[in-house]
KOLROMI-715344 format. One record per residue (C-alpha): residue in one letter; x, y, z. Coordinates in steps of 0.25 Angstrom, whole numbers, plus 5000, padded with zeros to 4 digits. Example, Ala and Ser with C-alpha at 12.3 -4.5 7.8 and 13.67 -1.06 7.14 Angstrom:
2
A504949825031 S505549965029 
//
This chain:
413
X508550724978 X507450654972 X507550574960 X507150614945 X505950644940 X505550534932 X506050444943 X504850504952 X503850494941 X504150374937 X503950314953 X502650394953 X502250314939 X502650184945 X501850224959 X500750234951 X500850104942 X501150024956 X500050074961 X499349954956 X500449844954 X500749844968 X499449784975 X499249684964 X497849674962 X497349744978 X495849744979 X495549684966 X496149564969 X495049544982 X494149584973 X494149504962 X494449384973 X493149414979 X492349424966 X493049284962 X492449224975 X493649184982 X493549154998 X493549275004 X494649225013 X495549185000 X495449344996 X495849415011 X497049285012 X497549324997 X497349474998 X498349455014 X499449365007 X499649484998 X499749565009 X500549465017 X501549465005 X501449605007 X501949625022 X503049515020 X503649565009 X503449745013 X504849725022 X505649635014 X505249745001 X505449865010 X506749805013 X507149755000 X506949884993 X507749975003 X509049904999 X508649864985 X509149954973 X508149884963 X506949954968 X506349964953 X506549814949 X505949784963 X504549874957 X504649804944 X504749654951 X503649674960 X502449754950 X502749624942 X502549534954 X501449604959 X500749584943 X500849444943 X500449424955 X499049484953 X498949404939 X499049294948 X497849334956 X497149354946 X497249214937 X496649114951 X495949134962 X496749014967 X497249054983 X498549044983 X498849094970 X498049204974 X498849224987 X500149204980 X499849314970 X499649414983 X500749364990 X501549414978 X500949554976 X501049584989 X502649554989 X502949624978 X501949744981 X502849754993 X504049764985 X503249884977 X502849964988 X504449944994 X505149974980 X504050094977 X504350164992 X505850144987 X505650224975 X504950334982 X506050364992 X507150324981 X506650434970 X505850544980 X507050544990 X506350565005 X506250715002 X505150674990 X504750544997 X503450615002 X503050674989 X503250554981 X502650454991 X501450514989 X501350554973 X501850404974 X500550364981 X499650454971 X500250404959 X500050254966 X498550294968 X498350334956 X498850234951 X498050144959 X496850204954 X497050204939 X497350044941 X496150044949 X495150104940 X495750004929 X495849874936 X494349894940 X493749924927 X494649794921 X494049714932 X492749744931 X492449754916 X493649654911 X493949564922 X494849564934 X496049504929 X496049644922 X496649704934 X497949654930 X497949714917 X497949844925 X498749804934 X499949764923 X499749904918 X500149974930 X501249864931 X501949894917 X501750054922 X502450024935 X503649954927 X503650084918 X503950164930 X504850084937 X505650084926 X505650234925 X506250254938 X507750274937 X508550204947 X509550314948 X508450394952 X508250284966 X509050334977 X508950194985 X509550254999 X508350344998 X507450244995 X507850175009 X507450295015 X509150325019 X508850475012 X507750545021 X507250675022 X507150685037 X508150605043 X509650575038 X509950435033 X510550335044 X511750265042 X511750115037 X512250045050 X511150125060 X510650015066 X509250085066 X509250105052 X508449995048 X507949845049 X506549795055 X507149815070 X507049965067 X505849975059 X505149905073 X505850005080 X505450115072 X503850145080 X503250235071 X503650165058 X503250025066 X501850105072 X501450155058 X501750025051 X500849955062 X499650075057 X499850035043 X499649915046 X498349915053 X497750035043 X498149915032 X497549815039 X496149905038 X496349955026 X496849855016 X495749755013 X494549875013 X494649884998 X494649734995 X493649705005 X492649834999 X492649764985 X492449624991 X491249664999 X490749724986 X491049584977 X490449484989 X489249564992 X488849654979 X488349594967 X489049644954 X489749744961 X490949764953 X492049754964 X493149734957 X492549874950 X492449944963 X493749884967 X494449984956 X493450094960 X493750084974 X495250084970 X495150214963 X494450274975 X495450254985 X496550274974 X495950414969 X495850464985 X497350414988 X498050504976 X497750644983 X497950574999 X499350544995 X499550674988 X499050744999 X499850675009 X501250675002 X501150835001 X500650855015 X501250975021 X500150985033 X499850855035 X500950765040 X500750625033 X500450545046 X499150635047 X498750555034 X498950435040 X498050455050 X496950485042 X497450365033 X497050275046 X495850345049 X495050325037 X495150185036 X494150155048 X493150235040 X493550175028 X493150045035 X491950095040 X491550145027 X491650015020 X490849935031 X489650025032 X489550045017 X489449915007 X489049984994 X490149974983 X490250144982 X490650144997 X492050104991 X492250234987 X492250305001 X492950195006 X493950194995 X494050344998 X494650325013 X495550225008 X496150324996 X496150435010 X496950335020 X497750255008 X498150375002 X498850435013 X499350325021 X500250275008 X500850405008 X501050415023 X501750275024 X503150285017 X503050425021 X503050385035 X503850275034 X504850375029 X504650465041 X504750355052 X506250295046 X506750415041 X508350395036 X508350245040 X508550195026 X507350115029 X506250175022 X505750045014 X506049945024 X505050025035 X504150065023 X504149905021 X503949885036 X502649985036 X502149935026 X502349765030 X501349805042 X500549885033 X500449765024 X500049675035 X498949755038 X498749755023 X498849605022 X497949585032 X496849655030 X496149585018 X496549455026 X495549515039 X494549575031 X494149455023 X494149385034 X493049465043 X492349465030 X492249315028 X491249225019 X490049315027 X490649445021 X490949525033 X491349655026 X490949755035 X491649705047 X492849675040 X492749845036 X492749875052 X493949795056 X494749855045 X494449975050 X494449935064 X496149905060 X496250035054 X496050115068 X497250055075 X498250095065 X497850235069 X498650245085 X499750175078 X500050275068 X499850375079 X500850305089 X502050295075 X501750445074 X501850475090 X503150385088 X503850455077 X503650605081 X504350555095 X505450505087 X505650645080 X505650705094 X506750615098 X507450655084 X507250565072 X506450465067 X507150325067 X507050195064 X507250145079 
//
């Protein structure tokens, strides 16, 4: 049974106020580096360290929450980590205080995405998993896009230390929220992923029921983190590098401006993707993820062949297209492929530690192909270029797993 009411509203409020505590300061944090003239290799090594911090800490939060009971402080701990953190960035533009303050958001982001995936399964049960995941993901996107639109027009007519104004907004609203969760309401067996709808729970000493061994073991789980990996390693640094051609090569171009505008594209396109693919009945989520993979090498191609700020908006269009549905598909299948394990968060954590490698170094490869000459355009194309090869991968996990259904269950062996 699912829990109360409030409980779901209140996790749907605090998607959408974590919406933009989470990733600290993203995009506009490249931005206002590059507008500040920092060395172009300072911003792709402080933009990696955060995604670096990211990886290292995805399996340790993963594991941490699934046999944590203070899934709620855990939230509260991290949003605040994550806000001083970007306040940090924000007062010097000396290195490694500016790596430091990445290496931190990335850690306790990790720690949000972990306690946030919790919630879901604790509150929704497996049986509501799929409606709430993706009302989870349109609330966040809206959210996203709200933030957005405000730290944009703070930046450009107030300053960019006005961001973090917004952002301790949306942090006070994500406290609020946590805060309205009741604990009763937590099922934390469920939230391990031990309560499934289509597969009963295995006992505590099975030794397949868990542990990194398993999750190796486990080939479509293994094949579709290595496909996230490699679709986050095309995708991640597009945005930031959009806005930083705009700011190195346009004169009075507003790019911390068409940062939030480009924001609120990808944003506004995601809320009725994630809709769409939570309520599916005709389409199987895997389908979306498909889709997801393809459009990123015409998003990549977009962005090389046009340079005009306004070309943000198709490009920002595919992104809200493929991000949309590939951040309602993950968790989902995640789900489907350790089924009554108990180890939803931990192989949750383990998709999304290779997803964040990809994630970590794609800002780090992009900037440099894009060197002192300003390489954009090539840099585009081999984000792209990475994009393609997640696409046999995710097609081999899905081979993989329907041959495990044959044989009878889906396990983590």
């Amino acid at each position: 049974m699912a829990a109360a009411p409030t409980s779901l509203l209140a996790l749907t409020w605090l998607a959408f106020f974590m919406a933009d505590v989470r990733d600290g300061l993203g995009p506009f944090l490249a931005t206002y580096l590059q507008e500040s003239g920092v060395q172009q290799e300072l911003i792709g090594y402080t933009m990696t360290a955060g995604g670096l911090a990211a990886v290292a800490m995805t399996p340790l939060a993963g594991a941490w929450v699934d046999n944590s009971r203070a899934k709620r402080a855990l939230t509260v701990v991290a949003a605040l980590a994550v806000t001083a953190a970007s306040a940090v960035a924000f007062t010097t533009l000396a290195g490694p205080l500016l790596v430091a303050s990445q290496v931190v958001t990335g850690m306790a982001g990790a720690v949000l995405g972990a306690t946030m995936a919790a919630l879901t399964l604790g509150l929704a049960r497996a049986s509501g998993f799929k409606h709430q995941v993706g009302r989870n993901e349109a609330w966040s996107h809206a959210g996203n896009m709200l933030s957005a639109v405000c730290a944009g027009l703070a930046a450009h007519w107030l300053g960019a230390p006005w961001i973090l104004v917004v952002m301790a907004v949306m942090a006070a609203g994500m406290l609020v929220s946590v805060l309205a969760i009741r604990p009763a309401d937590i099922d934390h067996a469920a939230a391990r992923g031990d309560e499934s709808a289509d597969a009963p729970p295995r006992a505590a000493d099975d030794p397949d029921a868990g542990g990194v061994g398993a999750l190796l073991r486990n080939r479509p789980l293994l094949l579709f983190a290595l496909a996230c990996a490699l679709f986050h390693l095309g995708n991640a640094a597009m945005l930031p590098l959009l806005n930083q051609r705009l700011a190195a090569t346009v004169a009075d171009s507003a790019p911390l401006l068409w940062t939030g505008i480009a924001i609120v594209v990808a944003q506004a396109t995601m809320v009725p993707v994630a809709l769409w693919v939570s309520r599916s009945k005709r389409f199987d989520v895997a389908w979306f993820v498909y889709a997801a993979i393809l459009m990123l090498p015409l998003r990549g191609l977009l962005a090389y062949a046009f340079t005009s700020a306004w070309n943000n908006i198709p490009v920002q269009i595919l992104d809200g297209l493929a991000a949309g549905a590939l951040g309602v598909a993950t968790p989902l299948l995640v789900q489907r492929y350790t089924a009554g394990s108990g180890r939803f968060n931990t192989a949750l954590g383990f998709v999304m530690t290779l997803q964040g490698i990809g994630a970590a170094l794609s800002p780090g490869v992009a900037n440099v192909i894009v060197g002192r000459a300003l390489h954009f355009g090539p840099a585009f194309v081999c984000l792209a270029g990475a994009a393609v090869l997640a696409l046999p991968l995710f097609w081999w996990a899905e081979r993989s797993v329907k041959g495990c259904e044959v044989r009878g269950a889906v396990r983590m062996a």
